[in-house]
Every structure is written in structure tokens, then in C-alpha cells.
LOFI-862477 format. One record per atom (N, C-alpha, C): residue number from 1; atom name; x, y, z. Coordinates in steps of 0.02 Angstrom, whole numbers, plus 50000, padded with zeros to 5 digits. Last residue first. Layout:
+-----+----+-------+-------+-------+
!   k !  a !    px !    py !    pz !
+-----+----+-------+-------+-------+
! NUM ! CA !     X !     Y !     Z !
...
+-----+----+-------+-------+-------+
//
This chain:
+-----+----+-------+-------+-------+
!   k !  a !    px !    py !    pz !
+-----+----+-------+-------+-------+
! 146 !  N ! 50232 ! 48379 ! 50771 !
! 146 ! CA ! 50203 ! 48336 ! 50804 !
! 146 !  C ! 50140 ! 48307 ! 50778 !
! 145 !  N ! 50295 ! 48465 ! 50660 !
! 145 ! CA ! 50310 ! 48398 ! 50660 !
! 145 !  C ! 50278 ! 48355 ! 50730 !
! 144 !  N ! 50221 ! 48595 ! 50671 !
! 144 ! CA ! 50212 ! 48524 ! 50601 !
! 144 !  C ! 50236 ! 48474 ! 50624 !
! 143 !  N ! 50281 ! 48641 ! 50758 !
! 143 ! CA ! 50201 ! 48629 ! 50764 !
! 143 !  C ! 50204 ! 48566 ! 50743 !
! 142 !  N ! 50418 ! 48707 ! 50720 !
! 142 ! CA ! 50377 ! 48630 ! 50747 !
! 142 !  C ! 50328 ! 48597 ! 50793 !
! 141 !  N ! 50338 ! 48801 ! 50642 !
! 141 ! CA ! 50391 ! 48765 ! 50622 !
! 141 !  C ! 50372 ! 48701 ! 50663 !
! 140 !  N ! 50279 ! 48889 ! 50761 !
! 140 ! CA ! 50241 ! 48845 ! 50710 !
! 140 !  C ! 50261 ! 48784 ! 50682 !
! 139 !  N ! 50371 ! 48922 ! 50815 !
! 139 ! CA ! 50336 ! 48862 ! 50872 !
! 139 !  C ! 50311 ! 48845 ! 50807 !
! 138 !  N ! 50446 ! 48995 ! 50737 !
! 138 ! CA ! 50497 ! 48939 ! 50769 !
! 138 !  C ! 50447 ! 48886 ! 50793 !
! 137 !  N ! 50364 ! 49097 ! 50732 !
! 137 ! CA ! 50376 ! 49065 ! 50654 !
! 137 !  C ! 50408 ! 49008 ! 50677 !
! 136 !  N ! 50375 ! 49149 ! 50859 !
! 136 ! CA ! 50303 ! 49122 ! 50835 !
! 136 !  C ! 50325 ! 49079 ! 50788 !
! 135 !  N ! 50512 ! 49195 ! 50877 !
! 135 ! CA ! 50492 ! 49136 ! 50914 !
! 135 !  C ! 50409 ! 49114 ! 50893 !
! 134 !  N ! 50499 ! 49290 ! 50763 !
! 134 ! CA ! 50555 ! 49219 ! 50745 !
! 134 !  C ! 50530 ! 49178 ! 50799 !
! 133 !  N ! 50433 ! 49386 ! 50807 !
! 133 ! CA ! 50425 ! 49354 ! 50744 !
! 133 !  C ! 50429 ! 49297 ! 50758 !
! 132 !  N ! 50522 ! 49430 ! 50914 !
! 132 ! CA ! 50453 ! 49408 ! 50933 !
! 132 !  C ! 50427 ! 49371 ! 50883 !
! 131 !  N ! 50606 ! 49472 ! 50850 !
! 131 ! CA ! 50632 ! 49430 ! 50860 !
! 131 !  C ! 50569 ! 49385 ! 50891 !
! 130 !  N ! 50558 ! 49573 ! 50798 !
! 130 ! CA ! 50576 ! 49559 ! 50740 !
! 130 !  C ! 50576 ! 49464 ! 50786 !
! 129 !  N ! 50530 ! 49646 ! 50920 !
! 129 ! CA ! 50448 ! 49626 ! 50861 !
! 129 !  C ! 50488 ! 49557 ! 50813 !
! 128 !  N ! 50663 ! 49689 ! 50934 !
! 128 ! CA ! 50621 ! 49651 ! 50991 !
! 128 !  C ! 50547 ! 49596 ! 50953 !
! 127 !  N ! 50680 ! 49770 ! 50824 !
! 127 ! CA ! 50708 ! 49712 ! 50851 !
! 127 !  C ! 50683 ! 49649 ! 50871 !
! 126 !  N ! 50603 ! 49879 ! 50850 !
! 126 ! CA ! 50592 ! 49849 ! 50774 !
! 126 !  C ! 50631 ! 49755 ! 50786 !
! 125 !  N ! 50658 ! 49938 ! 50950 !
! 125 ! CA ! 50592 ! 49907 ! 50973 !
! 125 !  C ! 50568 ! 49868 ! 50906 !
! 124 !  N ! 50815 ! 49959 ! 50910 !
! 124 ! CA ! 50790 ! 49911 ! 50980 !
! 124 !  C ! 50724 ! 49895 ! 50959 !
! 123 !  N ! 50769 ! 50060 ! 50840 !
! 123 ! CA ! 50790 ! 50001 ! 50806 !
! 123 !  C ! 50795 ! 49959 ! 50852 !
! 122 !  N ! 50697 ! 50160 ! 50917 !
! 122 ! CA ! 50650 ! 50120 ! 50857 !
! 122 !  C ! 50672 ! 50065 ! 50842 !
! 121 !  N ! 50759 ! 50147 ! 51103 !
! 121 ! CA ! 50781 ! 50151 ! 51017 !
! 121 !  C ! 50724 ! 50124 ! 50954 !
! 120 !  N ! 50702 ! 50104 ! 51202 !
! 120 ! CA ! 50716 ! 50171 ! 51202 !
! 120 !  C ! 50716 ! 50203 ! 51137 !
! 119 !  N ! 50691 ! 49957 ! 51233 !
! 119 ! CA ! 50615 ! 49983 ! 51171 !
! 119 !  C ! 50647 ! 50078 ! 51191 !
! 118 !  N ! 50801 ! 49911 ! 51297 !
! 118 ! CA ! 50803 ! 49926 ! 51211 !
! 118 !  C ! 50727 ! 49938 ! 51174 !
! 117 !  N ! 50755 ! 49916 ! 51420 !
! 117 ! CA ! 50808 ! 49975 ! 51395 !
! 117 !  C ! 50778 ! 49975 ! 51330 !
! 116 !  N ! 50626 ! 49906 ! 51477 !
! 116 ! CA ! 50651 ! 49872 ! 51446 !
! 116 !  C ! 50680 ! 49901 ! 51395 !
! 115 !  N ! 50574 ! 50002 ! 51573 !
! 115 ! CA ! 50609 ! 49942 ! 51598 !
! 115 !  C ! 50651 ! 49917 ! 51551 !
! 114 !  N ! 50536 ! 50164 ! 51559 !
! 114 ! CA ! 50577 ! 50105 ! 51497 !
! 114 !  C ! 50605 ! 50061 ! 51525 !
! 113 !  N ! 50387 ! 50237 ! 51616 !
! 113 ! CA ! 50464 ! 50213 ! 51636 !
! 113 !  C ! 50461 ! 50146 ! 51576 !
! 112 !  N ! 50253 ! 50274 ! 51603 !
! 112 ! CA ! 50307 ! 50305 ! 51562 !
! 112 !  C ! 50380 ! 50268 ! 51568 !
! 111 !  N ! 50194 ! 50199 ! 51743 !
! 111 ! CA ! 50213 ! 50282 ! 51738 !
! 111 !  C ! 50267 ! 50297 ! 51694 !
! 110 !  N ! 50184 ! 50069 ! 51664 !
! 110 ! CA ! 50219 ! 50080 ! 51734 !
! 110 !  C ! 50248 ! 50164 ! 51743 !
! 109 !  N ! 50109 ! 50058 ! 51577 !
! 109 ! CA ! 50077 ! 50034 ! 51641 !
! 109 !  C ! 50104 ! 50048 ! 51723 !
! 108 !  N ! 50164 ! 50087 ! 51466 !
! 108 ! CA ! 50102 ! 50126 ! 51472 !
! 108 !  C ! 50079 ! 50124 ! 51554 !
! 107 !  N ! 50276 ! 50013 ! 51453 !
! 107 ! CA ! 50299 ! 50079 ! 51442 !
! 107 !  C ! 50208 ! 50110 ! 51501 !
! 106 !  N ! 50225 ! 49887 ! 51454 !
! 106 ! CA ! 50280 ! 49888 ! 51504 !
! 106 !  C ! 50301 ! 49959 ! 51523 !
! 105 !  N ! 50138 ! 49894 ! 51337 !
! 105 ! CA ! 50106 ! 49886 ! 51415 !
! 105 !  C ! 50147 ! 49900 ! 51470 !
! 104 !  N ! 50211 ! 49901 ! 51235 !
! 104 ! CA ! 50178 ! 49938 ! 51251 !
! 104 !  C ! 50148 ! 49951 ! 51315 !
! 103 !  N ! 50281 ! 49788 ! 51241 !
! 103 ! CA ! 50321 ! 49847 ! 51256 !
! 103 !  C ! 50286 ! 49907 ! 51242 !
! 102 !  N ! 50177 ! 49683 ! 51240 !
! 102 ! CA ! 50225 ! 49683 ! 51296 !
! 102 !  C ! 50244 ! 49755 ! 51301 !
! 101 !  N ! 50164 ! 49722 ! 51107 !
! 101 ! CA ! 50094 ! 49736 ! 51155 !
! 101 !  C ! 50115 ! 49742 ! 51219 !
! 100 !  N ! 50251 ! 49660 ! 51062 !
! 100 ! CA ! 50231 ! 49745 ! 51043 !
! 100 !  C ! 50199 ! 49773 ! 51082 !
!  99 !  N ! 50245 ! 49527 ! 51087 !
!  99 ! CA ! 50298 ! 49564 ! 51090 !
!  99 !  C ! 50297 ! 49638 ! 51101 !
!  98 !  N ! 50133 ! 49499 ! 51017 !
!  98 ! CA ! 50118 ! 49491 ! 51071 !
!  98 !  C ! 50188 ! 49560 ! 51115 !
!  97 !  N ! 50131 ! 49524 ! 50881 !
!  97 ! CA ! 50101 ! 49542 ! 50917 !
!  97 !  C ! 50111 ! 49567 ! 50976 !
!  96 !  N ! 50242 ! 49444 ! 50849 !
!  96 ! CA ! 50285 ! 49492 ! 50858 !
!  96 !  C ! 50225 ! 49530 ! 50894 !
!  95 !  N ! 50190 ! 49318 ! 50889 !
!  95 ! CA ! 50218 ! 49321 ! 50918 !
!  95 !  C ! 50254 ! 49395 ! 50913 !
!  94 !  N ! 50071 ! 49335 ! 50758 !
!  94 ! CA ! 50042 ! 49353 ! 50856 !
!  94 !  C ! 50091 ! 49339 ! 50903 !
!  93 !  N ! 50164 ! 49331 ! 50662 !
!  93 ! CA ! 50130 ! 49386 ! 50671 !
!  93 !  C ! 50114 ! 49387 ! 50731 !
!  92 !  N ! 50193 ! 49185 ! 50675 !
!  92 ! CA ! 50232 ! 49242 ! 50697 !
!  92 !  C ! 50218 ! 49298 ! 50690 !
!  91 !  N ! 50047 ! 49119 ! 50666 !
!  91 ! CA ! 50096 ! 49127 ! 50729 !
!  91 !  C ! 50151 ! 49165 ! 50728 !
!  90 !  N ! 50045 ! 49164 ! 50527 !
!  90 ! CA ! 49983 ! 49171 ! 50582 !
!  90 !  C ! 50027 ! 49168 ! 50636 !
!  89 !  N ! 50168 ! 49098 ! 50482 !
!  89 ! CA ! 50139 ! 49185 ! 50449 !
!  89 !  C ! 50099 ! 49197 ! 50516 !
!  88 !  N ! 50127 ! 48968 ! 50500 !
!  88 ! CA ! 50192 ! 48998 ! 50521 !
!  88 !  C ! 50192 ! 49061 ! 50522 !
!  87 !  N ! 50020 ! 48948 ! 50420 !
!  87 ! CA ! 50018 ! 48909 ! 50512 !
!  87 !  C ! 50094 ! 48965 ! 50530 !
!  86 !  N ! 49941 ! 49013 ! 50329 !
!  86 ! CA ! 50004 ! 49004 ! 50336 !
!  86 !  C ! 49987 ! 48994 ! 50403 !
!  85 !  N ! 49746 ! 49001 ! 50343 !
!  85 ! CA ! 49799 ! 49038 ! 50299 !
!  85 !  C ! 49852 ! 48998 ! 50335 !
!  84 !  N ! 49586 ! 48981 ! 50343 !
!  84 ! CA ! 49651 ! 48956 ! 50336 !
!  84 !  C ! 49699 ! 48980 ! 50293 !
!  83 !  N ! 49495 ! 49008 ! 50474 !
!  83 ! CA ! 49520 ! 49048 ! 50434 !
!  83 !  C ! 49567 ! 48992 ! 50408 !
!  82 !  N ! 49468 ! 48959 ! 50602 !
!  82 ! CA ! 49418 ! 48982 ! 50574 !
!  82 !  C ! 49424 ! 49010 ! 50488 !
!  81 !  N ! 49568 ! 48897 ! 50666 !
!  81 ! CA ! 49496 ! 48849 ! 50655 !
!  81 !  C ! 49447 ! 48914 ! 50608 !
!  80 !  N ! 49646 ! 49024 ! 50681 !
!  80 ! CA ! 49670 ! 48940 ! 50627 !
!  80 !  C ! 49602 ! 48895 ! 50622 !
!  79 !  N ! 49597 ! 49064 ! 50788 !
!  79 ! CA ! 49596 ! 49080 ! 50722 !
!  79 !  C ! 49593 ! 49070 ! 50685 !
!  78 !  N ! 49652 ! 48969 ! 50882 !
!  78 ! CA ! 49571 ! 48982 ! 50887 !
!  78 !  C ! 49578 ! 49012 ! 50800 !
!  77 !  N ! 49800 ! 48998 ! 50865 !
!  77 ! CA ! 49750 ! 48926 ! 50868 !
!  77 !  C ! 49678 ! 48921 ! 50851 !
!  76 !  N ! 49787 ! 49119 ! 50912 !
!  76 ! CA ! 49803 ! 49107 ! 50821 !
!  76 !  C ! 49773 ! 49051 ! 50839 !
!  75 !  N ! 49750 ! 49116 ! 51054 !
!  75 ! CA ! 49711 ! 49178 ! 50990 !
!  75 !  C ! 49735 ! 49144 ! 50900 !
!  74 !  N ! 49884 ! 49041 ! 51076 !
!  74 ! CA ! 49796 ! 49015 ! 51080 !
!  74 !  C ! 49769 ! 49054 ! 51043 !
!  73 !  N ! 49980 ! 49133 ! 51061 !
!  73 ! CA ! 49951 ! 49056 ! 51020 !
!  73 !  C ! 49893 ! 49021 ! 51024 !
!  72 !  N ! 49943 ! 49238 ! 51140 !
!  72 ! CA ! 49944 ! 49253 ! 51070 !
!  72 !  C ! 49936 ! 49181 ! 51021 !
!  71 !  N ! 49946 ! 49192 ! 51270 !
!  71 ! CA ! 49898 ! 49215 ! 51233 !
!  71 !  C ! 49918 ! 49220 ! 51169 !
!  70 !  N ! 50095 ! 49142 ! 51265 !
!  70 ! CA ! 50035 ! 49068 ! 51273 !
!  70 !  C ! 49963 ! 49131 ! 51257 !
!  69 !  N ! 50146 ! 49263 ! 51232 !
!  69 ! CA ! 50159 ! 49209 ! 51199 !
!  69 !  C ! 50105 ! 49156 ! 51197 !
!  68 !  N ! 50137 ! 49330 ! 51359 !
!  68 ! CA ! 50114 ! 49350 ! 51297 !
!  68 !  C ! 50101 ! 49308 ! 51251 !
!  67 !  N ! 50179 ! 49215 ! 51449 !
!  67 ! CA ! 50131 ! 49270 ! 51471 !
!  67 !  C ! 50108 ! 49279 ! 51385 !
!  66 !  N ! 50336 ! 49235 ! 51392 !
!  66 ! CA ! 50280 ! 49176 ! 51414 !
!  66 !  C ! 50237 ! 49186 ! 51416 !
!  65 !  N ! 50377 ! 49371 ! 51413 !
!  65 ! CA ! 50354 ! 49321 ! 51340 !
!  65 !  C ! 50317 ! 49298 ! 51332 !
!  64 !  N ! 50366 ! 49361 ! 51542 !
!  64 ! CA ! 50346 ! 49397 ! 51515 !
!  64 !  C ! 50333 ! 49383 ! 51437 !
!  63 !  N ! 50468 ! 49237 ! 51579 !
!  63 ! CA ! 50426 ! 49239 ! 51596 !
!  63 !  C ! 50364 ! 49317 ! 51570 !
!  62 !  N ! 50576 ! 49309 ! 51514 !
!  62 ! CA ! 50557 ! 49238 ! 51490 !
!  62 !  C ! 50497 ! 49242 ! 51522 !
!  61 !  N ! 50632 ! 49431 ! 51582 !
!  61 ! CA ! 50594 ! 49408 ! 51519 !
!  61 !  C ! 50564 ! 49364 ! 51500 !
!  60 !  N ! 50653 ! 49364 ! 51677 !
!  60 ! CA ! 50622 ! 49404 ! 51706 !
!  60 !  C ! 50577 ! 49410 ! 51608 !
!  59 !  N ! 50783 ! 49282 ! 51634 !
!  59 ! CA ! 50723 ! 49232 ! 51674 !
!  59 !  C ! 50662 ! 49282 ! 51694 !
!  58 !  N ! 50858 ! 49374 ! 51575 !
!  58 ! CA ! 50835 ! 49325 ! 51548 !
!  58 !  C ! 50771 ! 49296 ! 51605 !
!  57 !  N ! 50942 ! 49467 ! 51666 !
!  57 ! CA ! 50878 ! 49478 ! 51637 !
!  57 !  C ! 50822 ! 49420 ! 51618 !
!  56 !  N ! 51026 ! 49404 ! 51725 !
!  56 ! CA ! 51008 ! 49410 ! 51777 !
!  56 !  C ! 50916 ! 49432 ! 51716 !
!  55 !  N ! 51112 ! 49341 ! 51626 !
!  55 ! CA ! 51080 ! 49273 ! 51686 !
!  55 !  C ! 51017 ! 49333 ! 51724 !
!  54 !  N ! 51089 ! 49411 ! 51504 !
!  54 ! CA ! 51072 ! 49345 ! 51475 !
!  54 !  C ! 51056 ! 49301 ! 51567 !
!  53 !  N ! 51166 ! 49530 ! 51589 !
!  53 ! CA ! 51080 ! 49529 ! 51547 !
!  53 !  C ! 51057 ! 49455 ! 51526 !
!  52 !  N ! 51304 ! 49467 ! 51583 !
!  52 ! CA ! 51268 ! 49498 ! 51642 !
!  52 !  C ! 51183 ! 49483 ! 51628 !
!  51 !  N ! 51328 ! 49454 ! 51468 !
!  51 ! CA ! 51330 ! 49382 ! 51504 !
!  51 !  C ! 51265 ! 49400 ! 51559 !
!  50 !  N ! 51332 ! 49578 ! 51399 !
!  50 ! CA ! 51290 ! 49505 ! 51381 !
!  50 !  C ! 51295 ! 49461 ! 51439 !
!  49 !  N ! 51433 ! 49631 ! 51505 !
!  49 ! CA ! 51375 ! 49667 ! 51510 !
!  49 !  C ! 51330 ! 49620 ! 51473 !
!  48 !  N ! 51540 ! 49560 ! 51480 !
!  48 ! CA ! 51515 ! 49574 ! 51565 !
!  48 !  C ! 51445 ! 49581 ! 51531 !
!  47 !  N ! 51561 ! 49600 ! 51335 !
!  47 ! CA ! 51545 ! 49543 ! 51358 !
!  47 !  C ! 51529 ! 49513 ! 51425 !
!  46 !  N ! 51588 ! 49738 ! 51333 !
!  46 ! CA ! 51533 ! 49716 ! 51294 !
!  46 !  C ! 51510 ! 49643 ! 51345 !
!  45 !  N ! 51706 ! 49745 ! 51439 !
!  45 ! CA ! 51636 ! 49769 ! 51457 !
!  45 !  C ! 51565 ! 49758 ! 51412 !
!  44 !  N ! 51782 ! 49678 ! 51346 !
!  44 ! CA ! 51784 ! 49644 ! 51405 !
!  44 !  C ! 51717 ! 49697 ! 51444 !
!  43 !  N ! 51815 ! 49757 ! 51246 !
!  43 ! CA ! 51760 ! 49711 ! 51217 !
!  43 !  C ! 51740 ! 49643 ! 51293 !
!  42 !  N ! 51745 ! 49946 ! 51314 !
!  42 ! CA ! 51805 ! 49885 ! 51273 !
!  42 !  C ! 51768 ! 49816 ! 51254 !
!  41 !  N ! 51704 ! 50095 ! 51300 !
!  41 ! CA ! 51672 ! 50024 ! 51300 !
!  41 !  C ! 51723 ! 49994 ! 51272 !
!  40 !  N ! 51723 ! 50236 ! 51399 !
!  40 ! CA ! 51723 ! 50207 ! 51373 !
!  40 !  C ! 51716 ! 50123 ! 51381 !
!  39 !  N ! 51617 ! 50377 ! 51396 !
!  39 ! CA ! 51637 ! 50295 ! 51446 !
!  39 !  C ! 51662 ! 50269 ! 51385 !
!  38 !  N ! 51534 ! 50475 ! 51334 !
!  38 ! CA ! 51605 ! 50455 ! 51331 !
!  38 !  C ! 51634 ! 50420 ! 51375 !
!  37 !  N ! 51401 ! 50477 ! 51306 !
!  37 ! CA ! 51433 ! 50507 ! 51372 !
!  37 !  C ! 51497 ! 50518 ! 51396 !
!  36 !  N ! 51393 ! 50352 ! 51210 !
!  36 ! CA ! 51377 ! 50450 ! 51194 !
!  36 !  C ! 51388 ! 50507 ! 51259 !
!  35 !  N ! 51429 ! 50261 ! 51278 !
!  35 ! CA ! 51456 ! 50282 ! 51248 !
!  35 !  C ! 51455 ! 50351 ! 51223 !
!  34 !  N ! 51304 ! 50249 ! 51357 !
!  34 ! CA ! 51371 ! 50228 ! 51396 !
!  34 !  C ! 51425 ! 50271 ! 51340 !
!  33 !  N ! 51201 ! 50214 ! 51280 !
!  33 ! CA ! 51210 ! 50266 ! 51301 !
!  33 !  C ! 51285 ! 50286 ! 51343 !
!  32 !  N ! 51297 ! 50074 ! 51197 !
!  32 ! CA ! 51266 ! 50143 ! 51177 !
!  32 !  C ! 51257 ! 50208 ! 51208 !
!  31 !  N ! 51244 ! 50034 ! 51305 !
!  31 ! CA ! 51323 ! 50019 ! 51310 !
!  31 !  C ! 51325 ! 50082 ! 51254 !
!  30 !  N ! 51117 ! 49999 ! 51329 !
!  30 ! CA ! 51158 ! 50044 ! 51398 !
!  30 !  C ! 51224 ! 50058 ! 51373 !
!  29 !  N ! 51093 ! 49945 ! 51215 !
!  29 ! CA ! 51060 ! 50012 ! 51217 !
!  29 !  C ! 51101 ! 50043 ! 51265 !
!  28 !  N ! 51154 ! 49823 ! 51212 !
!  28 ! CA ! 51182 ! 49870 ! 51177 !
!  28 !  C ! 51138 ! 49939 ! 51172 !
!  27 !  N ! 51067 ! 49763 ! 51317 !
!  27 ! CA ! 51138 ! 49774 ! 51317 !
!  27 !  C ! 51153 ! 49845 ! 51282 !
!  26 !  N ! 50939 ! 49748 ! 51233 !
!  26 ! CA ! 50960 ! 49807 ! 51311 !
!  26 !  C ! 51036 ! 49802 ! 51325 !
!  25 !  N ! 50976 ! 49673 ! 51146 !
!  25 ! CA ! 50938 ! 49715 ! 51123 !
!  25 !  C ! 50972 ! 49781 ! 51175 !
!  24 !  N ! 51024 ! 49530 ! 51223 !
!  24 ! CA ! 51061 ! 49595 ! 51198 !
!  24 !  C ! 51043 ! 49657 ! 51173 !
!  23 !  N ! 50856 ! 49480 ! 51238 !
!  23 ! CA ! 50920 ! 49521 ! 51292 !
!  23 !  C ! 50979 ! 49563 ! 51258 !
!  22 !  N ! 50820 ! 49430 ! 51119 !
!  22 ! CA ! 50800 ! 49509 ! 51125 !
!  22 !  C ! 50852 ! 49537 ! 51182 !
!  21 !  N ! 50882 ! 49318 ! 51106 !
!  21 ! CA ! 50912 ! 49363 ! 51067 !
!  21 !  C ! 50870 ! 49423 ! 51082 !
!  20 !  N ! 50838 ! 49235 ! 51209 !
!  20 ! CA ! 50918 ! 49233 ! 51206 !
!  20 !  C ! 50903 ! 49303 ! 51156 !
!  19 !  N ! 50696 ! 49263 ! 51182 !
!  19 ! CA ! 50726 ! 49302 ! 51241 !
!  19 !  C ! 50792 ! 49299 ! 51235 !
!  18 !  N ! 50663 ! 49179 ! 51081 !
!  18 ! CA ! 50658 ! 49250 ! 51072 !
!  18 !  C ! 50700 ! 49277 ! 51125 !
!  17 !  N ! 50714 ! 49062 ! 51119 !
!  17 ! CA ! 50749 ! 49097 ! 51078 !
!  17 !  C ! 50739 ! 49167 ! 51061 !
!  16 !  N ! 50625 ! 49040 ! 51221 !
!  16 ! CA ! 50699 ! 49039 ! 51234 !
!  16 !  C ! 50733 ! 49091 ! 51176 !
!  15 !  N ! 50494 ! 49011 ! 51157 !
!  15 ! CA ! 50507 ! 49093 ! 51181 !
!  15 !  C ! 50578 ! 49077 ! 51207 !
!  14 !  N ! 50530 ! 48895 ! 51066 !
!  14 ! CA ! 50515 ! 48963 ! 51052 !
!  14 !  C ! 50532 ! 49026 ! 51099 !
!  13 !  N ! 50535 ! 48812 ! 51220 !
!  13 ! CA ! 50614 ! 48812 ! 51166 !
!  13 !  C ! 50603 ! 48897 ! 51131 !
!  12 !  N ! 50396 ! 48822 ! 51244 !
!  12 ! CA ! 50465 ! 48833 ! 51303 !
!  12 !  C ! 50533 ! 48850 ! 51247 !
!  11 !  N ! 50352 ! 48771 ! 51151 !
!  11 ! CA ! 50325 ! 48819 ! 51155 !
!  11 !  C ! 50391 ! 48856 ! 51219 !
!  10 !  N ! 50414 ! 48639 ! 51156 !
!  10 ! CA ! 50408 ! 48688 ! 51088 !
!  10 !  C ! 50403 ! 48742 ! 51104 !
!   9 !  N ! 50383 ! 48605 ! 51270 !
!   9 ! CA ! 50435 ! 48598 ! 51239 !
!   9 !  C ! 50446 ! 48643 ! 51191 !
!   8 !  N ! 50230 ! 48575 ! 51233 !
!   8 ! CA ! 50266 ! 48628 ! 51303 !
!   8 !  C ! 50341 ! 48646 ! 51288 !
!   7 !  N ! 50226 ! 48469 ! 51143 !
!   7 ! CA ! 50177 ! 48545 ! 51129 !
!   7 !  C ! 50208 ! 48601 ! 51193 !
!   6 !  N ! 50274 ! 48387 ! 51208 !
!   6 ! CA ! 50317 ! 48418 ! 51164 !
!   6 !  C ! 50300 ! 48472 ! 51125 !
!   5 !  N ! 50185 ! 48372 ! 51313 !
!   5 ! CA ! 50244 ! 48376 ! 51332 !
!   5 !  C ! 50276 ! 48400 ! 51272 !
!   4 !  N ! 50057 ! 48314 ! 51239 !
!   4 ! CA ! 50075 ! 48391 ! 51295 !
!   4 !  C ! 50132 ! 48408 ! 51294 !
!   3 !  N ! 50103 ! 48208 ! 51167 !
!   3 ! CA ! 50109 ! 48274 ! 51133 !
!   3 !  C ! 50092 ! 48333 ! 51178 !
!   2 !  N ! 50115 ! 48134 ! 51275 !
!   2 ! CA ! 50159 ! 48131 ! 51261 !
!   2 !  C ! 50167 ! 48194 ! 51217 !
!   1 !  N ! 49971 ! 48127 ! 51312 !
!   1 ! CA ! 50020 ! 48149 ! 51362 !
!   1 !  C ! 50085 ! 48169 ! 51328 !
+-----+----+-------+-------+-------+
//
């Protein structure tokens, strides 16, 4: 019981952190296009606009992660019994997986439309993977210690 709970924990904390840091991703894509239009951006509209994406995006992401995330750890879990390589390498590969696959599916599924501003930019969608990384390499991390 007790390692459900911190096997959920983990896995809850991981995709937190992917999502605290992919949300600005879309910030700074609108604030970007915002800019090449000549609006201008002060540091009181940078910071509306994080706060804004971190309450209203965040919980729409998180749950989309989630989704990706609990497949992609089970697929490495299962993997891991078969293969043995890096517990951390293996899970953050199927977290930037999963990530990729998200912003492929989000683009492919919904007639072409970019819900998710920052897959507009390569360096947004190199991001997003990057940060998809960091919440796999984060659950592995403390995998180990349960």
C-alpha cells in the first residue's frame, strides 16, 4: 500500500514538473508572435501571461501528460523485464516519447490545428521532448529510492 502511494507520488510529482516547465513553452510563443506584429511586450505582460498559462493551462496539460506518461512507463516497465539497460535513459526516452507522440496526435487529430501554441516553433517542440525527458529521468530517479 504504502509503495502504491509513493509509486503515485512520483509519478504525479514527474509529470508536475514536466508541465510547470513546458507551459511557458506557449507563453513565449504568443508573446513572440505578439511581438513580430509589433505589440508591444513589457515585463508586467510577460508575467500576466506565465501566471495566466501555469492556472488556466496547467491542469489541461497535466492531465494529457498523464495519459502519455502512465503509457509510456508501463511500456518501459515491461521493457525493463526484458532488456537491461539505464532505468533513467529507458524512462526518459518514453517520457520525451510520449511527449512527441502527444504533439503529434494533438496536431494530426484535431484538423491540423496547434492547440499547443509552442509545438508552432522547432525550438518550442525540441523543448517540450526536452522537458518530456526530464519528467521520465525524474520518475526513474526516484524509482530507486522506493
Amino acid at each position: 500500500m504504502l509503495i502504491g502511494v509513493k509509486l503515485i507520488s512520483i509519478f504525479l510529482f514527474s509529470t508536475l514538473v514536466s508541465v510547470f516547465f513546458s507551459v511557458p513553452i506557449t507563453s513565449i510563443s504568443y508573446l513572440y508572435w505578439l511581438s513580430s506584429i509589433n505589440i508591444p511586450i513589457n515585463l508586467e505582460v510577460i508575467v500576466d501571461s506565465l501566471i495566466h498559462d501555469w492556472i488556466y493551462f496547467s491542469p489541461v496539460l497535466f492531465i494529457i501528460y498523464s495519459i502519455g506518461f502512465l503509457i509510456a512507463f508501463l511500456s518501459s516497465k515491461l521493457l525493463l523485464l526484458l532488456v537491461s539497460w539505464e532505468k533513467k535513459i529507458v524512462y526518459g526516452v518514453s517520457g520525451a516519447c510520449a511527449v512527441a507522440a502527444i504533439l503529434y496526435f494533438s496536431v494530426a487529430l484535431l484538423f491540423e490545428t496547434q492547440i499547443i501554441a509552442g509545438n508552432r516553433y522547432t525550438l518550442g517542440w525540441m523543448f517540450h521532448i526536452i522537458f518530456g525527458f526530464s519528467g521520465g529521468y525524474i520518475f526513474a530517479s526516484f524509482l530507486k529510492k522506493i
